[in-house]
C-alpha positions as protocol buffer text, in pm:
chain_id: "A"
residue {
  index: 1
  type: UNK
  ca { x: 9188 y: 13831 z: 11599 }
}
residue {
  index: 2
  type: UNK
  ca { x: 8950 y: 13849 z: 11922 }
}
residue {
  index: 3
  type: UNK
  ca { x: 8913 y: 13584 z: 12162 }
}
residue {
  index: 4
  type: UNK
  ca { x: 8706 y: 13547 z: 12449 }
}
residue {
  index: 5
  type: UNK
  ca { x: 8726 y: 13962 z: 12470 }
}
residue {
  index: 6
  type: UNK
  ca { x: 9101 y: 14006 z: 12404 }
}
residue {
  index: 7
  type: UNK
  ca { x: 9228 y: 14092 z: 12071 }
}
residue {
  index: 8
  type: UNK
  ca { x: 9530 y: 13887 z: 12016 }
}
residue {
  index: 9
  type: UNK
  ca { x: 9784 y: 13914 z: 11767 }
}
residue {
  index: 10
  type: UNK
  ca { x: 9838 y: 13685 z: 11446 }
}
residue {
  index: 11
  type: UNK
  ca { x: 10202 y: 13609 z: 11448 }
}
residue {
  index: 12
  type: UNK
  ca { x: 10406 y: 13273 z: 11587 }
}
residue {
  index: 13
  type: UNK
  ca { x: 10631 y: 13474 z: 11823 }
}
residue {
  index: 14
  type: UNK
  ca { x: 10609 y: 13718 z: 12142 }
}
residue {
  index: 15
  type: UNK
  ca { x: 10513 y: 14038 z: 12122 }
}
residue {
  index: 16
  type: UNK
  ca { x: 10620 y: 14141 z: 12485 }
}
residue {
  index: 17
  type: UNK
  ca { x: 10928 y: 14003 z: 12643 }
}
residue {
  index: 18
  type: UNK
  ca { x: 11162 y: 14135 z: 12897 }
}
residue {
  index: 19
  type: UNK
  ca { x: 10994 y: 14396 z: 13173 }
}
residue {
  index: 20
  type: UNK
  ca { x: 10738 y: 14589 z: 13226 }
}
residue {
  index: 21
  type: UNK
  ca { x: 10818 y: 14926 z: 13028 }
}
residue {
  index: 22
  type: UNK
  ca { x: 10643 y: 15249 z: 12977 }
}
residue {
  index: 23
  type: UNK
  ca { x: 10465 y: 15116 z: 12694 }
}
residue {
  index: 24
  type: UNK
  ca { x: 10079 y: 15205 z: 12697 }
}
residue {
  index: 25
  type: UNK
  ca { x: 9884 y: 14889 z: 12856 }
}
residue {
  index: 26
  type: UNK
  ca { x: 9557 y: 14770 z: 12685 }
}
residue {
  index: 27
  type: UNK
  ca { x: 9393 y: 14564 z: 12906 }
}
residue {
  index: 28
  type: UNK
  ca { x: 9203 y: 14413 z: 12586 }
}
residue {
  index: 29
  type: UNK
  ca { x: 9527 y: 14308 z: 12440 }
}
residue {
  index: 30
  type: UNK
  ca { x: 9521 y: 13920 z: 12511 }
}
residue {
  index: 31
  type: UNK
  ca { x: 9911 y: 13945 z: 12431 }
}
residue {
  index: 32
  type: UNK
  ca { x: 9977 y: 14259 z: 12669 }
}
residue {
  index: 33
  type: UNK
  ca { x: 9786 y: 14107 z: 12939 }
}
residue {
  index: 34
  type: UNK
  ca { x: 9943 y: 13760 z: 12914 }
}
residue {
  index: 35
  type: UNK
  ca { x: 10286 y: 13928 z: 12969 }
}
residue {
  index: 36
  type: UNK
  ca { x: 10219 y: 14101 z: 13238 }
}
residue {
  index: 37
  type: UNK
  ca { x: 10108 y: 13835 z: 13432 }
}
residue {
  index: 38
  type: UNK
  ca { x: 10402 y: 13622 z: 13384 }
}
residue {
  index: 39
  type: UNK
  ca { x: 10630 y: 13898 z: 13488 }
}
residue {
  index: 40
  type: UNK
  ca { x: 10458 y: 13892 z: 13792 }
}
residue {
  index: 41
  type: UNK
  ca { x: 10432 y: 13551 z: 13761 }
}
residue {
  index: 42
  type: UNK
  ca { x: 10843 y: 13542 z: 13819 }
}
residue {
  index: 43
  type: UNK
  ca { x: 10824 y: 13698 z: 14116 }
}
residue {
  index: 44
  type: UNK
  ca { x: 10542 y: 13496 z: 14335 }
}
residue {
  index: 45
  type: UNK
  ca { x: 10647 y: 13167 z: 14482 }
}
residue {
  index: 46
  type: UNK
  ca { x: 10433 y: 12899 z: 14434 }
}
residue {
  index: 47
  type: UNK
  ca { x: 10250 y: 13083 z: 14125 }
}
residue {
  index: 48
  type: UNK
  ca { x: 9987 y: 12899 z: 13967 }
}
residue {
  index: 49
  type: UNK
  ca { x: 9725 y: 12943 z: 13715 }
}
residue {
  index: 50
  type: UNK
  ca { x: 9461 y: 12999 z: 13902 }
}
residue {
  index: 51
  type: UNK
  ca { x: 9615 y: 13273 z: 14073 }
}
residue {
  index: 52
  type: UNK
  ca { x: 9691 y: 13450 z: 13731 }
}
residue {
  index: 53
  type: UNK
  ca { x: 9276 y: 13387 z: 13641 }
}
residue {
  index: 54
  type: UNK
  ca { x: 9258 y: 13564 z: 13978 }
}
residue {
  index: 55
  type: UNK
  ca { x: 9485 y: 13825 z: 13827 }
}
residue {
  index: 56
  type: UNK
  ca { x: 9333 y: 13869 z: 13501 }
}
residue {
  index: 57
  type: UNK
  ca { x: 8987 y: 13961 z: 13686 }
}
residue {
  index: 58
  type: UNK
  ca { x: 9163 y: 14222 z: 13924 }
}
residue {
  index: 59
  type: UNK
  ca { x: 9257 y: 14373 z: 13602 }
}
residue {
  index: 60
  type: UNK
  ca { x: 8967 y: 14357 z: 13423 }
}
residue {
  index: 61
  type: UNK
  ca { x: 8760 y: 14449 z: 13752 }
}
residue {
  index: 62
  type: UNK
  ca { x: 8988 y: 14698 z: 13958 }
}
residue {
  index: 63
  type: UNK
  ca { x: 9222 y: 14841 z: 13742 }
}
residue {
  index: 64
  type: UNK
  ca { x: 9198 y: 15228 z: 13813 }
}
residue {
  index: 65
  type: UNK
  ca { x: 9136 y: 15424 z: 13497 }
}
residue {
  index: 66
  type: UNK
  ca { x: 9465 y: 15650 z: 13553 }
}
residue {
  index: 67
  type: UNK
  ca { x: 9683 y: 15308 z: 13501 }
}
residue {
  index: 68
  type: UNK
  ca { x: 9802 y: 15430 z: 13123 }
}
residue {
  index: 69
  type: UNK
  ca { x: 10186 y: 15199 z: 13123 }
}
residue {
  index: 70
  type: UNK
  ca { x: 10282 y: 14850 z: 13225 }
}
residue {
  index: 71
  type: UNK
  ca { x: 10471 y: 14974 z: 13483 }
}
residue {
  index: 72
  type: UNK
  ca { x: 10173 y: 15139 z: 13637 }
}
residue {
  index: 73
  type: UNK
  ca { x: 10020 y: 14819 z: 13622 }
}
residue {
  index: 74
  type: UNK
  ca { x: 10270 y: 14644 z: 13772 }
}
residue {
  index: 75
  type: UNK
  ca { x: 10310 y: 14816 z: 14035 }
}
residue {
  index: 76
  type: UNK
  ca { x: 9956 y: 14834 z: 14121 }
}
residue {
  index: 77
  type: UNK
  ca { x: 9925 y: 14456 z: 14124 }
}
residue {
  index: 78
  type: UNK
  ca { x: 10264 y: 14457 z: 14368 }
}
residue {
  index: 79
  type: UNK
  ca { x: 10136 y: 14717 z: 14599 }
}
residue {
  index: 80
  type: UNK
  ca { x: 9724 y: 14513 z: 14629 }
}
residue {
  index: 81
  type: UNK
  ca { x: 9914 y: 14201 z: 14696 }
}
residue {
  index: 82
  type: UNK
  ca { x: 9945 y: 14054 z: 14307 }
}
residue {
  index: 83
  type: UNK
  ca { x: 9587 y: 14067 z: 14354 }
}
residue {
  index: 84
  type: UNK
  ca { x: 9566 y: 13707 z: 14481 }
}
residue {
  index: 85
  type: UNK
  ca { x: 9655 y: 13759 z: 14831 }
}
């Protein structure tokens, strides 16, 4: 099922829970990119969503191609400020 760009998946449950793993990230996985951003999410005080629309684009805009696994992808947001600062 694709939504505004993002293929999402057709079930009533998460796909993704826990951490960030080594799993390959798909930045057109609605589901994958969700996640992610509510890991980081957990670990930004005062989090809101317009901060996590601010993430989305930084992933959609500056992800560098080389960032293959959430992890990667998590740490790049950590290390550019979550992208929002």
């Amino acid at each position: 099922m694709e939504k505004a760009g993002y293929l999402w998946a057709d079930r009533g449950y998460a796909l993704y829970d826990g951490e960030p793993s080594r799993r390959v990230f798909d930045k057109k996985n609605g589901d994958q990119v969700l996640f992610l951003i509510n890991c980081c999410a957990t670990f930004i005080e005062g989090f809101t969503s317009e901060k996590g629309k601010i993430m989305e684009e930084k992933i959609h805009s500056e992800l560098p191609a080389g960032m293959k696994s959430e992890i990667s992808v998590f740490n790049w947001l950590r290390q550019n400020g979550w992208g929002i600062l």
